[in-house]
Each structure stands twice: as C-alpha cells, then as structure tokens.
C-alpha positions in Angstrom: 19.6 -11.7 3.7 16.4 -10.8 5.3 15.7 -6.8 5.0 12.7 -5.5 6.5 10.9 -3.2 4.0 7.5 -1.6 2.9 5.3 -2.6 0.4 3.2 0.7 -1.6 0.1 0.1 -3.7 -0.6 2.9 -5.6 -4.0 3.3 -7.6 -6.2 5.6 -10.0 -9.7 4.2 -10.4 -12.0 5.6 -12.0 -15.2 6.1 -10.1 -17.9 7.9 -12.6 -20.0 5.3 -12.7 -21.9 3.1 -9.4 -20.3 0.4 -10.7 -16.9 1.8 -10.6 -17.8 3.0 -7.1 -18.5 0.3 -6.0 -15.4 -1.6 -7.8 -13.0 1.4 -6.1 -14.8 0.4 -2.5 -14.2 -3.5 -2.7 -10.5 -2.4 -3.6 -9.7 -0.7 -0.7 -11.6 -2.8 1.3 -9.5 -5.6 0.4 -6.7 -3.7 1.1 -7.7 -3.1 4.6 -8.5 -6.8 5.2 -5.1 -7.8 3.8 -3.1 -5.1 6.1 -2.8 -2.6 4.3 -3.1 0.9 6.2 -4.0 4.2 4.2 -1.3 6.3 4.0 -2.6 9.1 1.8 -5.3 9.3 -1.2 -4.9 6.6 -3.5 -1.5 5.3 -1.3 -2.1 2.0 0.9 1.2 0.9 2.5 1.8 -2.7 4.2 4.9 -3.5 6.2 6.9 -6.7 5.3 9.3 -8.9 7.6 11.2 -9.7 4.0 10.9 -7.9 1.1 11.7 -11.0 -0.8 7.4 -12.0 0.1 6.5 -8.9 -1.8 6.0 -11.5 -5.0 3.2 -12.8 -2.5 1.8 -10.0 -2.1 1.4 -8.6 -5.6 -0.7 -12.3 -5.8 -2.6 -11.4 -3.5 -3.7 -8.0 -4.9 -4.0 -9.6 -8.8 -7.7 -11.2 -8.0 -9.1 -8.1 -6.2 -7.8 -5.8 -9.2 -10.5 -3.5 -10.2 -11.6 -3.9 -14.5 -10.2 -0.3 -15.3 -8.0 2.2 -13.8 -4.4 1.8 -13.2 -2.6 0.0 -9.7 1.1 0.1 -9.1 3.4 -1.6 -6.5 6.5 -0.3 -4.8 8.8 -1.8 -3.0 11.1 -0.2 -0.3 13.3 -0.6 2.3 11.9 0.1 6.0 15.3 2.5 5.8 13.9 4.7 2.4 10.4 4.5 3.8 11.7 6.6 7.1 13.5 9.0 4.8 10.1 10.1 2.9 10.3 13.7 3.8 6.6 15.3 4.3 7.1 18.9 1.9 3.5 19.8 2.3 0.7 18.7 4.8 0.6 17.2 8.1 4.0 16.1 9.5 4.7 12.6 7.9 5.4 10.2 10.9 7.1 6.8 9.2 6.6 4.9 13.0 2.5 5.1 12.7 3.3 2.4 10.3 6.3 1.1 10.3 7.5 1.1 14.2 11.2 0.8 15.5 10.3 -3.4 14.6 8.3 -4.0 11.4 5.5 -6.5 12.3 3.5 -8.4 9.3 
C-alpha cells in the first residue's frame, strides 16, 4: 500500500567554531538541493509519494552529515503532518508544503 507521508530532519549542530559554521551551512544547503523546505529552526521537511522511499532518503542525508552535533529523521503520514497544531507563532499552514496532492 502506497501512503503519501512527510519526511522530518531534525538537527542541533554546533556552530562555535568557522568550521562548524561552515559544516551547519553545507548541511542545510544540501538539504535545500535535495527538496527539503525549512519548516522552522533546525526542522527541514520533504514530502514523499511513498513513505516506504524514506530508507532512500536517510542515504541520501548519511554523506552530507555534519562531524558533530546530533540529526534525527521522522517519518509521518501526510494525514499526522496536517494535524500538527501551531500552539505558539505564526499560524502553521500544512498545504505550503504538503498540498491537497503530495508531489516529490
């Protein structure tokens, strides 16, 4: 069965050092050029036709890993991505990255 979903990559890098800096910048870069779309400091979110390729992408992410600092995955449903209810902030609006049709 095919389900739709979202993929989260969530990071803290330490960035006292130029080096660091510079290691956090290629990061997020990377995630960018992969798809990735900010979704709030330290969150990158990706949508996925299948959550059955999020194995690819946690493959994908392994070479670009940064030499310190921590980086998790998540993987959701496109259905428990909507229901992320915004408590603080701006409104959160699941359709800027997700859409009524998940595209990859």
């Amino acid at each position: 069965m095919n389900r739709e979903g979202m993929i989260l990559v969530l990071f803290d890098l330490p960035v006292r050092t130029k080096q660091q800096q510079a290691e956090y910048r290629r990061f997020t870069k990377h995630l960018k050029k992969t798809g990735y779309m900010y979704f709030q400091k330290s969150v990158y979110v990706k949508p996925l036709h299948n959550l059955r390729i999020c194995a690819e992408e946690k493959a994908k992410l392994r070479p670009a890993l940064p030499k310190e600092g921590s980086v998790s995955v998540l993987r959701m449903t496109a259905g428990s991505f909507r229901a992320i209810e915004q408590l603080l902030g701006t409104e959160f609006d699941p359709e800027l990255y997700c859409g009524s049709v998940i595209t990859y």
